[in-house]
Every structure is written in structure tokens, then in C-alpha cells.
C-alpha positions as CSV (number, residue, x, y, z in Angstrom):
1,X,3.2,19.0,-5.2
2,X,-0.4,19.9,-4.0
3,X,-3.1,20.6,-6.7
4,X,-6.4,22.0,-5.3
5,X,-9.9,22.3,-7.0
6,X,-13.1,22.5,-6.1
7,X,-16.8,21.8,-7.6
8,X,-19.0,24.0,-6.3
9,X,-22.8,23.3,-5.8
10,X,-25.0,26.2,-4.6
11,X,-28.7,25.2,-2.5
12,X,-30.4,27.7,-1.2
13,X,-33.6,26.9,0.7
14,X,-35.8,26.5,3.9
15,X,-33.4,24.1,5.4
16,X,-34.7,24.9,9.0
17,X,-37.0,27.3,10.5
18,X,-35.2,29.8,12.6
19,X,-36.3,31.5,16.0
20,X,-38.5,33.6,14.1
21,X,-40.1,30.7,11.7
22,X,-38.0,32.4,8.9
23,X,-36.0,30.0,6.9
24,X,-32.3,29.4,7.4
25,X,-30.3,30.0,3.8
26,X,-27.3,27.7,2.8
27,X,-25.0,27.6,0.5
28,X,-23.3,24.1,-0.4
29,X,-20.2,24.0,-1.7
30,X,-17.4,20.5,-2.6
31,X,-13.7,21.2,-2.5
32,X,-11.2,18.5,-3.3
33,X,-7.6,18.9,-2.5
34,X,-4.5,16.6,-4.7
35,X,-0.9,16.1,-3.4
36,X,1.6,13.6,-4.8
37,X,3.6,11.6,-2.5
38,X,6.5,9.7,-3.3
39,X,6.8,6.2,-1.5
40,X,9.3,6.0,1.3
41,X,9.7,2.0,1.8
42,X,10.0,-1.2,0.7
43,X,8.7,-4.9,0.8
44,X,9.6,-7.6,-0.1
45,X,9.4,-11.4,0.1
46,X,11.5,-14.1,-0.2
47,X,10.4,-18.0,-0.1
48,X,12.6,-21.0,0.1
49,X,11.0,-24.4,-1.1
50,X,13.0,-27.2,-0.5
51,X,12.1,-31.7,-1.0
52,X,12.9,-34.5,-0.2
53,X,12.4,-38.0,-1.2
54,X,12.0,-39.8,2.2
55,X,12.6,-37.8,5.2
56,X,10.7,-34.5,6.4
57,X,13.4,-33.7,8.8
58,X,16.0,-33.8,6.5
59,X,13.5,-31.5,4.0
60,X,13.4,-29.2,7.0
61,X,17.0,-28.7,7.7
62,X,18.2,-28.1,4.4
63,X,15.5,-25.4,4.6
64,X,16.7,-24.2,7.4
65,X,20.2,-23.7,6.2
66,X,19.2,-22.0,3.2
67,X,17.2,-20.1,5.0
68,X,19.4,-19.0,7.7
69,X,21.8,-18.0,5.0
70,X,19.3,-15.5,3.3
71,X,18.2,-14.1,6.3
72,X,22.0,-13.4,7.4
73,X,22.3,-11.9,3.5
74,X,19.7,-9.7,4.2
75,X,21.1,-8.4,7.7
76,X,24.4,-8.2,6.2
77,X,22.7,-4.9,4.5
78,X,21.9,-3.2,7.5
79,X,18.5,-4.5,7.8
80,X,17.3,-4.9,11.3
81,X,15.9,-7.9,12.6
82,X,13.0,-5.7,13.4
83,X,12.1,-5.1,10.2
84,X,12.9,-8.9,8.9
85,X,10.0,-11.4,9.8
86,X,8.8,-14.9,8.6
87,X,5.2,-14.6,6.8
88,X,4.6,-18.4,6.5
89,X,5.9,-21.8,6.7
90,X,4.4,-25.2,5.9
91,X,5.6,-29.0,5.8
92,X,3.5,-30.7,3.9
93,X,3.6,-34.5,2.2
94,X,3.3,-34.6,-1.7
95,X,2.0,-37.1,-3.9
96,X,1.8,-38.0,-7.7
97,X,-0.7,-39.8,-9.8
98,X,0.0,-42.1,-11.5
99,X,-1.9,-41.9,-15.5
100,X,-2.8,-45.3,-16.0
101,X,-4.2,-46.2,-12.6
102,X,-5.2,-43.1,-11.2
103,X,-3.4,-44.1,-8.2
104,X,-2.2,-41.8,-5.4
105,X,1.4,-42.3,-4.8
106,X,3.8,-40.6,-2.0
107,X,6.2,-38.9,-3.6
108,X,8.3,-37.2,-0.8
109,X,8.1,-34.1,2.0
110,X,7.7,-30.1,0.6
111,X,9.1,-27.5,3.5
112,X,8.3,-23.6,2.4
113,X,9.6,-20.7,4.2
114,X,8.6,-17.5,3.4
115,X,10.3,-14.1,4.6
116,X,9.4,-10.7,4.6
117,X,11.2,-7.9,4.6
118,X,11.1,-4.3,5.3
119,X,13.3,-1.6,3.2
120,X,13.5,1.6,3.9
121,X,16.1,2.9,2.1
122,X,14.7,2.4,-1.7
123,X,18.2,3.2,-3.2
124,X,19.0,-0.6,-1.8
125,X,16.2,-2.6,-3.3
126,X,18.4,-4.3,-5.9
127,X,20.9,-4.9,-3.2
128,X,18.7,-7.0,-0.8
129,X,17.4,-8.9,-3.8
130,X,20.8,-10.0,-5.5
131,X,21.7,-11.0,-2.0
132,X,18.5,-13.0,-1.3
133,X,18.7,-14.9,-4.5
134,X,22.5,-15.0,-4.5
135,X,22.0,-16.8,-0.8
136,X,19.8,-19.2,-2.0
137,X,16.2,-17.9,-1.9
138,X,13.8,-19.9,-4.9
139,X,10.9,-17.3,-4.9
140,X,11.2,-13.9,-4.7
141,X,7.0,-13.4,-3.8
142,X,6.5,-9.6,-3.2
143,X,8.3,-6.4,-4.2
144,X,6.0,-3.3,-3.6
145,X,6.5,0.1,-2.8
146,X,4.2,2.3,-0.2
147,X,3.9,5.1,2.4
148,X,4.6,3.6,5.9
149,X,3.2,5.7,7.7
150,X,0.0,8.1,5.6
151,X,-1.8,9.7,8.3
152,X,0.2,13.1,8.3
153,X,-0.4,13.0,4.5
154,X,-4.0,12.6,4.7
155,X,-4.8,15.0,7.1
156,X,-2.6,17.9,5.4
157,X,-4.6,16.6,2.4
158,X,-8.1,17.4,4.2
159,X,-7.1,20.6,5.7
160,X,-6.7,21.9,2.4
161,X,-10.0,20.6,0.9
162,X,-11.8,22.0,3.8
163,X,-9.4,25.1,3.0
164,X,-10.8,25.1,-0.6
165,X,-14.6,24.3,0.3
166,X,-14.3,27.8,2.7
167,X,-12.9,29.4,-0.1
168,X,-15.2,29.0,-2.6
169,X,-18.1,29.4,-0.4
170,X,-16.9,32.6,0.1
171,X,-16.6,33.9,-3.2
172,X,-20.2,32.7,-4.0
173,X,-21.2,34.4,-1.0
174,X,-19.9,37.3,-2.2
175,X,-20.7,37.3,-5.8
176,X,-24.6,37.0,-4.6
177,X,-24.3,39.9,-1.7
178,X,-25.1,38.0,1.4
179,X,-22.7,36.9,4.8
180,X,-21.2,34.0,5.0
181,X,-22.0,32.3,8.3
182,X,-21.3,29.1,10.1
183,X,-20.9,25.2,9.0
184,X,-24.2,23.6,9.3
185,X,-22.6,20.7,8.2
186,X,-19.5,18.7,6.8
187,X,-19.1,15.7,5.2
188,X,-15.7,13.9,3.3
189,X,-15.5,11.4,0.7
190,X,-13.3,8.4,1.3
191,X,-11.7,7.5,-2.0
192,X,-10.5,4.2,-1.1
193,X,-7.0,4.9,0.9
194,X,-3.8,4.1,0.2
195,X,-2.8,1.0,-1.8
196,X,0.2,-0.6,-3.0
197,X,2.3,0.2,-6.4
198,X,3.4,-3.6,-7.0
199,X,6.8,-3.1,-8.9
200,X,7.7,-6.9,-9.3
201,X,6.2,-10.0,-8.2
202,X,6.9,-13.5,-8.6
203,X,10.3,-13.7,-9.7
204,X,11.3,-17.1,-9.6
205,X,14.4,-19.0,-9.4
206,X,14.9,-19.7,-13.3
207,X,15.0,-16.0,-13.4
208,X,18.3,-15.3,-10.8
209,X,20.8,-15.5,-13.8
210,X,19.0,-12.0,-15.2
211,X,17.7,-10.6,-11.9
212,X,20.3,-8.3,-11.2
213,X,19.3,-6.8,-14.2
214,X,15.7,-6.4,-13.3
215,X,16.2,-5.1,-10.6
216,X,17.6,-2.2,-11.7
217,X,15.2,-1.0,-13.3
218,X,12.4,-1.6,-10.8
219,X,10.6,2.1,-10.1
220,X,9.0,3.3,-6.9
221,X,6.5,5.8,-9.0
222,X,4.9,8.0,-6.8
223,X,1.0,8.1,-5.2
224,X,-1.9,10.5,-5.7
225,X,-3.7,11.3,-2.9
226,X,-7.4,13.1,-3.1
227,X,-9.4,13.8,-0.5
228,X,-12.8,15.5,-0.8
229,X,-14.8,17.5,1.8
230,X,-18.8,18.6,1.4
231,X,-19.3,21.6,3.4
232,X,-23.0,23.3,3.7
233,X,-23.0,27.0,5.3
234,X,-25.1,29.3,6.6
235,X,-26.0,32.6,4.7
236,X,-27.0,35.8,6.3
């Protein structure tokens, strides 16, 4: 759906002095132009945390295997290896304290794998997150919905401002008698482009037993998209 308005600002003036030292008349004018977009994928991101007491390796290749298993989940959907790709992964020592003497005391190895995932098909969310959990992911990090690909969007979105802008210079020019003439000049307001709707986030693994659940009910919602164009023309 595409909504266009447009504020309208009128200068007239000696902007310029013309071949003849007379001064060149303007007319500014805003328009803004609306649509509402619908997103048309998915991501997401799974992270698998696993310990152990003594060895790192052996922290590492139970991750691994857990891993392996939620990233074979995941493909097991349809989802192309293209669209599946680790975002981070860290082996890291940890340590306690103890309360009395303030001592630092080894307390085993920490392995974190994080995965992200591309959806495109938005009818599947709950799918690919009942089989990541189901596989054996701990975290699920990221669920957000967004455009992939905005450019066609925004430029439909300021071909209709400038549309507008035209529009309602023309009717001024109109109302007050004179020509419209050409563009002196043509500026656009950035409103910040496009962000992310964030659905879910941070589900963790004390929430699988409900997650199916959740998941259903997890909504895309749609994006407004504004873009606004300053236009100044000559008058005759």
C-alpha cells in the first residue's frame, strides 16, 4: 500500500540575478511518499555452549557433535549451506572464586558455537527452530525479520515523493498564475533506512519444553518506509 502526502512551503525571492539583473522566482515545495512492505526473510541464530571439567578437546568435540547435528537439522529443511554460516566461536578457560579467600580457581574449558541462519520462506520459522532446539542447540540468540534486498523499494519510494513534490508545485503554480519552470534544486531526507523487527531473542534452553509454542505465534509485522524529497523550482 503506498500513501503519498506532501508539505508544501512556498519562497518566492531574488534567488539569483538573471541575464537581465532581474531576479529569478522560486517556488519550494516538500513531498513525502509512504509504502508498507512486508518482510521477505528470516534470521536466526543458534549457539551451542558446551564444558568440561579437565580437557578442552574433549569440550570441543562434544561441541562439535552437537553442532554438527543442528546444522544437519537445519539442512534437513531445505536450507542451503549458502544461506547457513557460523557467526562466532570461542574456547575459553573458566574460573571460580572462591568466597572466603578470594581465590581464583580453574574450574574447567567453555567452547561456544554460534550459527546463523538465513530463512526465506517465513511460513518455516517454527520449523527450523523446533529442529535446532530439538537437535541440541542451548541458545537460540536472534530471530528477526527484514527485507533482503530494499533498494527497488526505496527508489519506487522516491520516485513517488519527487512525483508528489512536481505535483504540488504545480498546483501552487497555478493557483498564483505563473509557469512552472525547471528544478533549481533537489534535496531528500534520509530517515534512517531500514531496520530490523526483532520477533524473539534470547530464548534459552530452559525454554525448549514450551518453544514450539512460541514459535507459533512469532509475527513478521510489516515495515514503513518514508522517503522525503525538497524540490525548489523556477517560476516564469
Amino acid at each position: 500500500m503506498l500513501r503519498i502526502t506532501a508539505a508544501i512551503v512556498v519562497a518566492c525571492g531574488a534567488t539569483a540575478l538573471a541575464a537581465k539583473d532581474e531576479p529569478v522566482r522560486t517556488v519550494a515545495v516538500t513531498g513525502t511518499a509512504e509504502k508498507t512492505v512486508a518482510p521477505d526473510i528470516c534470521y536466526l541464530s543458534f549457539g551451542v555452549e558446551t564444558f568440561h571439567k579437565k580437557s578442552a578437546s574433549e569440550a570441543y568435540r562434544q561441541n562439535n557433535g552437537v553442532m554438527a547435528a543442528v546444522g544437519a537439522a537445519v539442512k534437513g529443511l531445505g536450507i542451503e549451506a549458502k544461506d547457513i554460516q557460523t557467526a562466532s566461536f570461542s574456547i575459553a578457560p573458566q574460573y571460580r572464586h572462591e568466597s572466603d579467600s578470594r581465590r581464583r580457581i580453574f574450574d574447567g574449558y567453555r567452547v561456544y558455537h554460534a550459527l546463523n541462519v538465513s530463512l526465506r520462506d517465513l511460513n518455516r520459522v517454527s520449523d527450523v527452530l523446533d529442529a535446532a532446539v530439538g537437535a541440541g542447540a542451548t541458545e537460540v540468540g536472534q530471530v528477526s525479520f527484514a527485507v533482503e534486498n530494499p533498494k527497488q523499494q526505496t527508489e519506487d519510494v522516491r520516485l513517488e515523493a519527487v512525483r508528489a513534490a512536481q505535483a504540488k508545485a504545480q498546483s501552487i503554480a497555478e493557483v498564483l498564475g505563473v509557469k512552472l519552470g525547471r528544478p533549481v534544486s533537489v534535496s531528500e531526507s534520509e530517515p534512517g533506512g531500514w531496520g530490523r523487527y526483532y520477533a524473539q531473542a534470547n530464548v534459552m534452553m530452559e525454554e525448549a519444553e514450551v518453544f514450539g509454542g512460541a514459535a507459533d505465534v512469532l509475527e513478521p509485522g510489516k515495515f514503513k518506509l518514508t522517503r522525503t524529497v525538497h524540490v525548489t523550482f523556477e517560476i516564469e
